[in-house]
Structures are given as structure tokens and as C-alpha cells.
LUMRO-837963 format. One record per residue: residue in three letters; x negated, z negated, y negated of N, C-alpha, C in turn. Coordinates in steps of 0.2 Angstrom, whole numbers, plus 2048, in hexadecimal, padded with zeros to 3 digits. Atoms other than C-alpha are relative to their C-alpha. Layout:
AlaXZYXZYXZY/...
This chain:
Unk7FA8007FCD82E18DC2803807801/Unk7FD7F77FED88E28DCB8087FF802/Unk7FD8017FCD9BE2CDCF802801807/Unk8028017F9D97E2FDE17FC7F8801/Unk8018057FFD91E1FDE28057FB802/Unk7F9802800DA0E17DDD8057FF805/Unk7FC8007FCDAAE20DE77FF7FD80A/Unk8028027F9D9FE1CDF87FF7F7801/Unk8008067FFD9FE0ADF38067FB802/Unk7F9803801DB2E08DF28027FE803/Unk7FD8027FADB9E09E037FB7F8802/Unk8038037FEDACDFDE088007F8800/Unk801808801DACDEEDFE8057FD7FC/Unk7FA803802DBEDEDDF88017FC7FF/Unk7FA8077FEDC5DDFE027FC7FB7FE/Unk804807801DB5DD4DFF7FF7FD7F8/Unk802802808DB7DD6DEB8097FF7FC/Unk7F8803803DCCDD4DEC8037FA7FD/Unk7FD805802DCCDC2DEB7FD7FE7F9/Unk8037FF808DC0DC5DDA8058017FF/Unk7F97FD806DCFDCFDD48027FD7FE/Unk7F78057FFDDDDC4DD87FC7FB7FB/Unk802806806DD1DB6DCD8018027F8/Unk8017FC806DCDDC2DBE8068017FE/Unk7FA7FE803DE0DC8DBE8017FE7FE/Unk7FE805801DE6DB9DBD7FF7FA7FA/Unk800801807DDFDB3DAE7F87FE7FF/Unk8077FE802DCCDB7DAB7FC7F77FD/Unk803804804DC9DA5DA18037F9805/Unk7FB8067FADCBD94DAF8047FB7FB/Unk7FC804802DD9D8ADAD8078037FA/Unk7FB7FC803DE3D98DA4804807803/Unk7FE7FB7FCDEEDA3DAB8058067FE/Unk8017FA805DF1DB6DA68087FC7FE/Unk7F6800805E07DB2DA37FE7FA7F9/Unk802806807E00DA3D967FD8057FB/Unk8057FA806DF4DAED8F8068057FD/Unk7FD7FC802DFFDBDD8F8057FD7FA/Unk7FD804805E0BDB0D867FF8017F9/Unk8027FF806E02DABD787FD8057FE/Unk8027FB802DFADBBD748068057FC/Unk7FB7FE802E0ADC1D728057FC7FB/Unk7FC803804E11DB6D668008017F9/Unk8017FB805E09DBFD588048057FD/Unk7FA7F9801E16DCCD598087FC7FE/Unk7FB803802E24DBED558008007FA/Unk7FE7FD806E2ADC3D458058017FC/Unk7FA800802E3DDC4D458027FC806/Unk7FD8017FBE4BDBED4F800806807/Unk7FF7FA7FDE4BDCFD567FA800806/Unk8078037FDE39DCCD5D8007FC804/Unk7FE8057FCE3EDBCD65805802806/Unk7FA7FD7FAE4CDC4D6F7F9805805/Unk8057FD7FFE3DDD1D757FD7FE805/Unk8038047FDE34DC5D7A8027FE806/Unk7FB8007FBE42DBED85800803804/Unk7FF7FA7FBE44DCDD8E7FC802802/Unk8067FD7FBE33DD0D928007FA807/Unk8048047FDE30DC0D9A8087FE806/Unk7FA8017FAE42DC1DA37FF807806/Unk8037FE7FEE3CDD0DA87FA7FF806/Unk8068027FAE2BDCADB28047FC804/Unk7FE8077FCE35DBEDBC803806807/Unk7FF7FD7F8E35DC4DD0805800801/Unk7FA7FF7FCE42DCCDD78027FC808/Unk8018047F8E45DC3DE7806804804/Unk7F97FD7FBE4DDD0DF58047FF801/Unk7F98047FFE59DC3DFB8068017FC/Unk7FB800805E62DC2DEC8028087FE/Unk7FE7FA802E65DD5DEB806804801/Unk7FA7FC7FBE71DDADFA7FE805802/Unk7FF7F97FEE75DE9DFF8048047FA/Unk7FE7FB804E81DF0DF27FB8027FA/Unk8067FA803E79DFEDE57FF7FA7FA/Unk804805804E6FDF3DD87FB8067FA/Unk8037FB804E66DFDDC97F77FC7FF/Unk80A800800E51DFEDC98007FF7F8/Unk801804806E4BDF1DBC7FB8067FC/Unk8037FA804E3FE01DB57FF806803/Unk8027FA7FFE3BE13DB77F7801800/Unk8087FC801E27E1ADBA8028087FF/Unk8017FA7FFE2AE2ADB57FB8047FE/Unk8057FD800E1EE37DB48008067FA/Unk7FE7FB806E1CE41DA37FE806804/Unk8047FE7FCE0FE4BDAE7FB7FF803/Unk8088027FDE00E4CDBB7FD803800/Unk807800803DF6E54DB27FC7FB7FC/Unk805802801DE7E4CDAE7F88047FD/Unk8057FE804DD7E4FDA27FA7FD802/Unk8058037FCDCBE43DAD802800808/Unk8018017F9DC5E41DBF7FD7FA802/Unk8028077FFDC5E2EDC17FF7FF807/Unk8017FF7F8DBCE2BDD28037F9806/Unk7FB8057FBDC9E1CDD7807805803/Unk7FB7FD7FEDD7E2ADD5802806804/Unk7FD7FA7FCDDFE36DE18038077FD/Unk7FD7FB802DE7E43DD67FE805801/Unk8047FC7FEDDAE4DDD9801805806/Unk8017FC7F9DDDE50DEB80A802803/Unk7F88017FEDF1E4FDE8803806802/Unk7FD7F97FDDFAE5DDF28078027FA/Unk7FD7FF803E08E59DE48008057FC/Unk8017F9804E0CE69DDA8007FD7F7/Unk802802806E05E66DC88068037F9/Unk7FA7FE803E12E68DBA8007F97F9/Unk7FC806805E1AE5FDA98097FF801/Unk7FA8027FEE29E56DA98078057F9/Unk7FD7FC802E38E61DA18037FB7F7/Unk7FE803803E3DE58D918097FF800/Unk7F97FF7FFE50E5BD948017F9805/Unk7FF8057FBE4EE54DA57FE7F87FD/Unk801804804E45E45D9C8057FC7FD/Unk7FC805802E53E3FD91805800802/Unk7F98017FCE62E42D9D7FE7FB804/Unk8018067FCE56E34DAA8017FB7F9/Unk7FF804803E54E2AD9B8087FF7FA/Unk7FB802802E66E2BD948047FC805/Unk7FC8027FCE6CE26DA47FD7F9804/Unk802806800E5FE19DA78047FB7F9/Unk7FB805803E66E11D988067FE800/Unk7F87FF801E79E13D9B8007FC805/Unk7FE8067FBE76E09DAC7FD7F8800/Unk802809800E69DF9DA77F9803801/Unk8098007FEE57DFFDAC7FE7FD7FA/Unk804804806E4CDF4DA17FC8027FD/Unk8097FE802E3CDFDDA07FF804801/Unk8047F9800E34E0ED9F7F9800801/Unk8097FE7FEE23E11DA67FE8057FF/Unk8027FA801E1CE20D9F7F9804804/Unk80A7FE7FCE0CE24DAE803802806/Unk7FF7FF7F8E0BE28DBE7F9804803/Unk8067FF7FEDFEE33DC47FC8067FD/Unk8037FC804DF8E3DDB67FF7FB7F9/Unk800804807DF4E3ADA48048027FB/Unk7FB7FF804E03E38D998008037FB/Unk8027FE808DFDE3CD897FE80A7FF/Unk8027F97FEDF9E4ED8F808806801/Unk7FB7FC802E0AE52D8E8058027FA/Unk7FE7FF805E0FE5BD7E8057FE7FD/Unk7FB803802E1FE4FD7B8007FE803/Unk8038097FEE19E3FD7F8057FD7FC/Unk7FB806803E1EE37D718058037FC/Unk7FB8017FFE2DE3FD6F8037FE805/Unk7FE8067FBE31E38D7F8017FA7FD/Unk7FF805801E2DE29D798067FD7FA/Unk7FB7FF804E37E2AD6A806800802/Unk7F98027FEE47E2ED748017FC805/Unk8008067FCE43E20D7F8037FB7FD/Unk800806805E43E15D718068007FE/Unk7FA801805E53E1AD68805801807/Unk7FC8047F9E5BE17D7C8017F9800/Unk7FF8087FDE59E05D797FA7FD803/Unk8068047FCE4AE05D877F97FF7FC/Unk807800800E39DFED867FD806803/Unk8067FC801E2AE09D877FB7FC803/Unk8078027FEE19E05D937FC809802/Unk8057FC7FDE0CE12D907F97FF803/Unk808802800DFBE14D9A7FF805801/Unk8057FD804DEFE1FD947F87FF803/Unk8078007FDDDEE21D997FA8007F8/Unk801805808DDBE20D837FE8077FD/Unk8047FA800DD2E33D828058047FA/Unk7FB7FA804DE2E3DD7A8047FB7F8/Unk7FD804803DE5E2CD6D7FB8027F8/Unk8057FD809DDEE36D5C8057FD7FC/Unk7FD804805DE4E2ED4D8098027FE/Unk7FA7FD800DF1E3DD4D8057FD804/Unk7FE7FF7F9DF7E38D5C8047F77FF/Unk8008067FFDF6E26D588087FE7F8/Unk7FE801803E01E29D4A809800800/Unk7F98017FDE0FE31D538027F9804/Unk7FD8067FEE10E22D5E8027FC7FC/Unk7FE805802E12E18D528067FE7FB/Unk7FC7FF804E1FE1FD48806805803/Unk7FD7FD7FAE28E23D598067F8801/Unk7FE807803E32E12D567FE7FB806/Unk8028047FCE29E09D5F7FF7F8800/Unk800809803E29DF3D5D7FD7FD807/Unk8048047FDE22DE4D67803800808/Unk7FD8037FAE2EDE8D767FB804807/Unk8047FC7FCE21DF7D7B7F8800802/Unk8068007FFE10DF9D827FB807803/Unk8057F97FFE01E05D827FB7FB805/Unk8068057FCDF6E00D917FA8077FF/Unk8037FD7FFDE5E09D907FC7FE808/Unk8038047FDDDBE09D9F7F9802802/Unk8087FE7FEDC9E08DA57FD7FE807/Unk8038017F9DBFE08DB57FA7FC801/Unk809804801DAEE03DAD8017FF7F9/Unk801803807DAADF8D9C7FD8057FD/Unk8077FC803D9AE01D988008087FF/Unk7FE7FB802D99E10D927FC804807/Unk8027FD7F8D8EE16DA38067FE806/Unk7FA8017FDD9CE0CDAC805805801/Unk7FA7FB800DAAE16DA5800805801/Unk8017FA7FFDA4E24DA57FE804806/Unk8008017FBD9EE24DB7805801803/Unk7F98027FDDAEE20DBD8068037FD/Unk7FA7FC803DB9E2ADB17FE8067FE/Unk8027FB804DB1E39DB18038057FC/Unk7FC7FB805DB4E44DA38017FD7FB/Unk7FD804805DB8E36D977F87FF7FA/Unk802800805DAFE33D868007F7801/Unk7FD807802DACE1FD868038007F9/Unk801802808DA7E1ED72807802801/Unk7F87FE804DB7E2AD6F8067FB802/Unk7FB8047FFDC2E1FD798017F97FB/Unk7FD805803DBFE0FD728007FF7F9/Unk7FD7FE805DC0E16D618058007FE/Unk7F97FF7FFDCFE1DD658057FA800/Unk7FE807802DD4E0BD688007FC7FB/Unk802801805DCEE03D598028047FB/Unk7FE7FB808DD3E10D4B809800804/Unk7F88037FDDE5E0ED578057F87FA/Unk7FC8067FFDE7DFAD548008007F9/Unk802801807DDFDFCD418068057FB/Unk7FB800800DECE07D3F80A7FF7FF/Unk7F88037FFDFBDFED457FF7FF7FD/Unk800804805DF6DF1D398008037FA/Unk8007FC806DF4DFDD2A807801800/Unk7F97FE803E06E04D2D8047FB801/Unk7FB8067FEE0DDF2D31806801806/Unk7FB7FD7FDE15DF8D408007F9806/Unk8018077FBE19DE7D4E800804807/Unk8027FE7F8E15DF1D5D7FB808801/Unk7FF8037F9E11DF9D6A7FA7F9800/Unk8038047FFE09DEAD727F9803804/Unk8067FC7FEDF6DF2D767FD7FC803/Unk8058057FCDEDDECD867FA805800/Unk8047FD7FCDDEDF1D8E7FF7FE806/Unk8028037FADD9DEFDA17FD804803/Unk8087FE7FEDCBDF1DAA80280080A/Unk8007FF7F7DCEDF7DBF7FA801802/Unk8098037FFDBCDF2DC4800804807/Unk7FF7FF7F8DB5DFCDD27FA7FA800/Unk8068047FEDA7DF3DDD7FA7FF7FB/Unk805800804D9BDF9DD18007FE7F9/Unk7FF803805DA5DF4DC27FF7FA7FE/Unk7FF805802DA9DE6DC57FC7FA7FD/Unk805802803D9ADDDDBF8018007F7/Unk7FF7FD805DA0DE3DAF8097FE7FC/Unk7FB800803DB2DDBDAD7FF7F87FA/Unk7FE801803DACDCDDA37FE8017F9/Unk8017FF806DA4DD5D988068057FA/Unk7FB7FD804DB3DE1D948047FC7FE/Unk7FA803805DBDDD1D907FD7FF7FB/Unk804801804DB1DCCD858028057FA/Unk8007F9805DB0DDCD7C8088017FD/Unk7F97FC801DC5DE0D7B8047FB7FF/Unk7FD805803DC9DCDD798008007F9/Unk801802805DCFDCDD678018087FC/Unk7FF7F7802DCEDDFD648068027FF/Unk7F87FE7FCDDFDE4D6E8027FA801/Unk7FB8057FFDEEDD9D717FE7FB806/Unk8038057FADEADD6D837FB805801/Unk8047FD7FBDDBDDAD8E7FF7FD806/Unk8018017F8DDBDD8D9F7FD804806/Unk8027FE7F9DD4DDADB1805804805/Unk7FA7FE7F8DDDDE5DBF7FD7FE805/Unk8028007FBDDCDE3DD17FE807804/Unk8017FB7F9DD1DEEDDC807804804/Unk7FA8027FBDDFDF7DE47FD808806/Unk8027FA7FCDDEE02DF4804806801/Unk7FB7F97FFDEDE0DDF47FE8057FE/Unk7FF7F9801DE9E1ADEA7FB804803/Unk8067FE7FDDD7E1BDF3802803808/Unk8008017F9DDDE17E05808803804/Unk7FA8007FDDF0E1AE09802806806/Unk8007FC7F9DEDE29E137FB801804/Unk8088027FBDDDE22E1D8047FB804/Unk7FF8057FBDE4E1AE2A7FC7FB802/Unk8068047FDDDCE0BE2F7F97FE7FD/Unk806801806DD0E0BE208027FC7FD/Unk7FD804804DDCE01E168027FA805/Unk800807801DDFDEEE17809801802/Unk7FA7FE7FDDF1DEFE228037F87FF/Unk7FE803806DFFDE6E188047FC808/Unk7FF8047F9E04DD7E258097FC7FE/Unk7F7803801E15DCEE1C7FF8007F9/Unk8027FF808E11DD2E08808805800/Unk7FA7FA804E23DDCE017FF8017FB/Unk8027FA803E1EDE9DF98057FC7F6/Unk7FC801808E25DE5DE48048057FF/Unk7FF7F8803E26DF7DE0808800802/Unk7FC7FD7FEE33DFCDEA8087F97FE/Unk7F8805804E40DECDE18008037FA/Unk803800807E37DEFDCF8028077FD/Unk7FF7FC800E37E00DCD800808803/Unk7FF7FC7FDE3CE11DCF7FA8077FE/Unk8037F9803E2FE21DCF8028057FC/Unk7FD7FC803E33E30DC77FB8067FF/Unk8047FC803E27E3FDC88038067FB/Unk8017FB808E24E4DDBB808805801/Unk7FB7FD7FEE32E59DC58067FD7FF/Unk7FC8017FFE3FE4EDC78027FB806/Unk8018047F8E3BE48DD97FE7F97FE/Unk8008087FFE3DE35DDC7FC7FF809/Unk8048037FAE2FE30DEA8017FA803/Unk7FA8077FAE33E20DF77FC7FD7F9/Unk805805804E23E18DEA7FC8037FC/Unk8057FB805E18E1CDDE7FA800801/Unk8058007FDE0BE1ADEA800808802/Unk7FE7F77FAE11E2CDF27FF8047FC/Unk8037FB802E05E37DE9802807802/Unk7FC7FA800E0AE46DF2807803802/Unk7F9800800E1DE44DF2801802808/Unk7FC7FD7F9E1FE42E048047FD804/Unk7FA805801E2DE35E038048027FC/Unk7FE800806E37E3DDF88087FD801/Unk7FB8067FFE48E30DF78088077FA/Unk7FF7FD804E50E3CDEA7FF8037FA/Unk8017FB803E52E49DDC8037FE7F7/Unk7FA803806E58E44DC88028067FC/Unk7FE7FC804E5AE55DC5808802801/Unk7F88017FEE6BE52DD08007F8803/Unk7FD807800E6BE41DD57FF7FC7FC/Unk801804805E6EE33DCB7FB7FB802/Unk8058057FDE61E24DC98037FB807/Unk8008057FAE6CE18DD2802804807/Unk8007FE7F9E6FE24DE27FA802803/Unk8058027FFE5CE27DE37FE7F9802/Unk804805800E57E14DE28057FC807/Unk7FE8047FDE65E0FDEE804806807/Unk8037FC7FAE61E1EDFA8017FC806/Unk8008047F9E65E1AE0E7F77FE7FF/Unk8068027FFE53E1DE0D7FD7F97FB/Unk802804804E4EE12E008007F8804/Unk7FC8067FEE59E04E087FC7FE806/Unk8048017FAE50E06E177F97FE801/Unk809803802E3EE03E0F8047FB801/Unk7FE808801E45DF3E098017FD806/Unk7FF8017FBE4BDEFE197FA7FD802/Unk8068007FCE3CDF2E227FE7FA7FF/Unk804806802E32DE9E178017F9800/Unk7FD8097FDE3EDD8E187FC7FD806/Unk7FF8057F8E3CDD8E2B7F7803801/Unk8097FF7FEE27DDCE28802806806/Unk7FF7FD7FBE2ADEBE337FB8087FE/Unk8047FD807E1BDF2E277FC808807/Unk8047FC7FBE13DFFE37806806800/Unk7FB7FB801E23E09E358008037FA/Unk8037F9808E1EE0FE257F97FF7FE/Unk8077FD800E0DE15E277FD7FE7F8/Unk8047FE807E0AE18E148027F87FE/Unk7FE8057FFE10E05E127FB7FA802/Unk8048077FDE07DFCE1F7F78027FD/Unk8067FE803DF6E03E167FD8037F9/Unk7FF804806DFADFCE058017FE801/Unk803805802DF4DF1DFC8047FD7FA/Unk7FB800807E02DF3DED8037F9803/
């Protein structure tokens, strides 16, 4: 399996292997659906009262925002994606960063805890720690996480598993982490030719090592979190390959799951290549708010080369960002399907 192959097979046969996704995401085993799963897998993590509330908040958490109910006046973004940085240590042949015009940098640690103290002063729920680099490459990571944590907020790190050394594995864990946060790692291919294919640069053995001496660790230091997924974004050629990764990662990790084929980060600026979005409103743009490495706030965190830029955190606040004329205006749009009006939009898939 070469990745030139991959990549010439992607645009191709997408749409034909979408409606596999959509089955696989939704919950890999018939008659079980990923939220039940998700469920009880996480139930292992009930431990205290404290745990039980947690719990709560996740699952008030997933429940769809619905436009209507928003208005118009300024409303605070249920989560942040902020961007530790976009550097990156691999050349995964589904992602763009490669060809990204945005100027390559880490994010300031200062800047860092003034967005995060002020996420927390006004309700944001959630912290993303990704975007279009690999997080863990930035030398105060998990102090971020750390002063994420002693903010109140959850914690979602993803990871690609390569920089999770024991070292590494031990700050996290003693970053006060509990069952409210998550480490997603991800993968594009099972197999160690799979992965390695499709992510080049990557070590499989070292990764899923790195996972394994991870979870054996939590359990040594008795720590109730983060909650450790894995997921597999299958390209064409993987996909043949997603049941055996549950197989393998079932039982292992917390969760393991399937992602969807997606086209954005391949197609968004190929006109007419991508699957054109017909009356679908967009989540992102209710759910949460980007945040690259600078400080720049993009319309989406589809907009690899910040060319929507809605606002700045290193002088605006989150909520005049997220409730941006611009912002409001996406939303709009999107209510009345008027998806041809924003180009990067109507060709995503998000």
C-alpha cells in the first residue's frame, strides 16, 4: 500500500463509502448505538458523587443546539478548538497542513491562559486542544492542560500517539486530570502498513505502545481519567480495515471508534470536486469556536488558511469574536440554506 495511492483513490470514491461511515460511526455492532455504548463504557469511571455530576455534564453537553432557540443577542461558544500549534511531526495523506499558506508558529502561553481564564469567567464548557497541527509538540502542553484544569474546564486532547513517552504520559496524568477529560488518539489505517501509509512518518509499534504503557499506567497511579479513545478515519483503502481496529482497541482503551470519511480538509478549496451541501446547518459554527496558534479566530476550523478571519483574542474578547457581524451572518445564511454564498461552505461536508 503506497501513499500516493491513497491519496488518488480519495477524491474518487468518497461519497460511495459515506454511507459505510455514517453505519460504522454510529455504532460498529447491529442494534447498538455509539451514545449507549459510549454510555456504558463510561460507567466505569463512576466512583464518587463528584464523577456522577461529570457524567451529567457530558451528556448535557452532546445534546444539539438547535438555532431557533439561540436569537440573536450575544450567547457564549459551548467550547473553544484552540490550537497549541500547527506544527506537525507527520504527513498524513488525508491532511492539508502541508500545503497550508497559514504561517507556522506556537501559541504564546500567556496568550493561552488570559483565552482560558476568560473562557472560564463567561461558561464555555469545553476545551479542544487540536486543530491543524500536533499538539503534543508544543513544549507546554501539559501545562496548558494543567491551567485548563485548575480553570474548572474539561480537557479533549487529540493526538496522533507518537510524542505519548512514558515521560510524557506521566505529566498528563499528574496534570489534574479526571473522568471529565479525553485523549483521542487517531489513526487512518489499523495495520501497521495501513498506518504507516497514510501517516507518514509515524512508528505504528511505537504508537500503540505508547497507548498501552499509557492505560497501564493510569491504572498503576489510580488516577480516574482522562477518558482514552481511539478512532480510526478510514480512507478508501483503509476502510477494509475498520473492523478489525475494533477488534483490536475494544477492551484495550475506554472507547474505540470509527470516523467519517470527511471531505473538507481534502476538497474545500476544489470547487466542484466536493459533495455541495444542499440544506445540512453546518454544527461547528453553533458548537464551537476556533482559535489558532496566533491568536486569530477563523469563521471555522475548516479555514486552514485563515481566510475568514471573524476576530483576534489577542484584543478581542471571545464573546465579540463568536458574535461577530460576520459570525451572525454565517448563521444566517445557513438558516435560510443560502449555502452558494459561502463558497468554502457550500463544498463541505462538516
Amino acid at each position: 500500500m503506497r501513499a500516493t495511492a491513497v491519496q488518488s483513490a480519495f477524491g474518487a470514491t468518497v461519497r460511495q463509502d459515506r454511507s459505510v461511515g455514517r453505519e460504522l460511526a454510529m455504532g460498529a455492532l447491529p442494534g447498538a448505538s455509539n451514545s449507549i455504548r459510549y454510555g456504558l463504557e463510561e460507567l466505569k469511571f463512576l466512583k464518587s458523587i463528584e464523577d456522577l455530576r461529570i457524567l451529567g455534564a457530558k451528556v448535557a453537553y452532546k445534546r444539539p443546539r438547535r438555532p431557533e432557540t439561540l436569537g440573536t443577542s450575544p450567547w457564549v461558544p459551548p467550547s473553544l478548538q484552540i490550537e497549541p500549534t500547527n506544527v506537525c511531526n507527520l504527513r498524513c495523506t488525508t491532511c492539508p497542513g502541508a500545503r497550508s499558506s497559514f504561517p507556522k508558529g506556537y501559541m504564546d502561553i500567556g496568550l493561552f491562559e488570559n483565552i482560558i481564564s476568560e473562557a472560564s469567567r463567561i461558561g464555555v464548557k469545553r476545551i479542544h486542544l487540536f486543530l491543524r497541527g500536533e499538539p503534543t509538540l508544543h513544549p507546554k502542553i501539559f501545562e496548558m492542560i494543567r491551567f485548563t484544569k485548575s480553570a474548572g474546564l474539561p480537557v479533549h486532547l487529540t493526538t496522533n500517539g507518537t510524542r505519548l513517552t512514558p515521560e510524557k504520559c506521566a505529566e498528563l496524568l499528574d496534570s489534574g486530570v479526571n473522568s471529565a477529560d479525553q485523549l483521542t488518539i487517531s489513526f487512518i489505517g489499523h495495520s501497521k502498513e495501513g498506518h504507516e501509509a497514510t501517516m507518514v512518518g509515524i512508528d505504528h509499534d511505537l504508537v500503540v505502545g505508547n497507548i498501552t504503557e499509557l492505560v497501564r499506567l493510569r491504572k498503576e497511579l489510580g488516577v480516574n481519567g482522562p477518558v482514552i479513545e481511539t478512532i480510526l478515519n478510514p480512507t478508501p483503502e483503509t476502510q477494509c480495515e475498520t473492523a478489525d481496529f475494533l477488534r483490536f482497541w475494544r477492551g484495550k482503551v475506554d472507547h474505540a471508534r470509527i470516523g467519517e470519511i470527511s471531505i473538507a480538509f481534502q476538497e474545500y478549496k476544489r470547487a466542484g470536486t466536493a459533495a455541495v451541501r444542499r440544506s445540512s446547518v453546518c454544527n461547528y459554527i453553533y458548537d464551537r469556536m476556533a482559535v489558532a496558534w496566533n491568536g486569530q479566530v477563523p469563521q471555522c476550523n475548516i479555514d486552514i488558511d485563515g481566510d475568514s478571519i471573524v476576530g483576534d483574542l489577542n484584543k478581542d474578547s471571545i464573546m465579540d469574536a463568536w458574535n461577530s457581524e460576520r459570525m451572525q451572518t454565517v448563521r444566517r445564511i445557513h438558516q435560510e440554506g443560502r449555502f452558494e454564498e459561502l463558497p468554502r461552505c457550500l463544498h463541505c461536508d462538516m
